[in-house]
N, C-alpha and C positions, 0 to 999 in steps of 0.2 A: 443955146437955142437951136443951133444948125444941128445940134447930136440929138436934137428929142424927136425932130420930123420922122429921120429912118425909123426909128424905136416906135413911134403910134404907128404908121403905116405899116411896120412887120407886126405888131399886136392885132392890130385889126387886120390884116391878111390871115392870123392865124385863129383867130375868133370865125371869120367866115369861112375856113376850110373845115375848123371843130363842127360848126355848123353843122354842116352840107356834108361830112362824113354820117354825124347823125341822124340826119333826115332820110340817108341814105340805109341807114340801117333800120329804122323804122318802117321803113317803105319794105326791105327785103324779108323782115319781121316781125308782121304784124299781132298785133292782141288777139287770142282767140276769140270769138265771140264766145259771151258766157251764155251756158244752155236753156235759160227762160228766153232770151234774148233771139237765141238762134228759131225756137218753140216760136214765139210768135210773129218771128218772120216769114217760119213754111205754113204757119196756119191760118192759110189766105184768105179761108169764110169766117175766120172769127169764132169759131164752135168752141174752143177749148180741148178739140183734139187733133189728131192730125190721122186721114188718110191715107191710104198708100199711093196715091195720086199726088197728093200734097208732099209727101217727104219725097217722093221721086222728083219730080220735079223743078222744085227748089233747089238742091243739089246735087250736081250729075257725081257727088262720090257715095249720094246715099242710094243706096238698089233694093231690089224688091226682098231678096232673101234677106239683107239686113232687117227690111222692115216683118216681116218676118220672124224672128228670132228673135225683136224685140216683145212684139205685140204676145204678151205670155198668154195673156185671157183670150186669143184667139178671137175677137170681137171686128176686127178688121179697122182696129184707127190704134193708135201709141196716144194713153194720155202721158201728163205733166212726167208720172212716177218713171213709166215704160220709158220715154225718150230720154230723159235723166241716166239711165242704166246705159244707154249708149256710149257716154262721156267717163262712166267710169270705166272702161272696158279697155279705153284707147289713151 
């Protein structure tokens, strides 16, 4: 009985370090968000497409010339298809 005490205590000491190593790498890398997801996070009015107001400002790594060189149809917004082509690029 005196030899099980140390034996739970080091299991459980190493259960919460597996832990907390884990969480720790979670944290350092995280899920990409998937790109419908990202779409209707920058598309702030809800229209179903995104300005270049809207993708700038939502993410300071998204810039004007990206949006840009998304936008093929020259229309001045990225729908669904446009902004999808971004994620396969990168």
């Amino acid at each position: 009985m005196k030899a099980t005490k140390p034996i739970i205590t080091l299991l459980a000491c190493a259960l919460c370090a597996g832990t907390a190593l884990a969480a720790g790498h979670a944290a350092k890398n995280p899920k990409p968000t998937p790109p419908v997801d990202e779409f209707k996070t920058l598309d702030t009015n809800h229209d179903g497409k995104l300005s270049k107001d809207e993708f700038t400002a939502g993410d300071k790594a998204n810039t004007a010339e990206e949006f840009d060189k998304l936008d093929k149809n020259h229309d001045g917004y990225l729908d669904h298809s446009e902004f999808s082509q971004r994620h396969k690029k990168h």
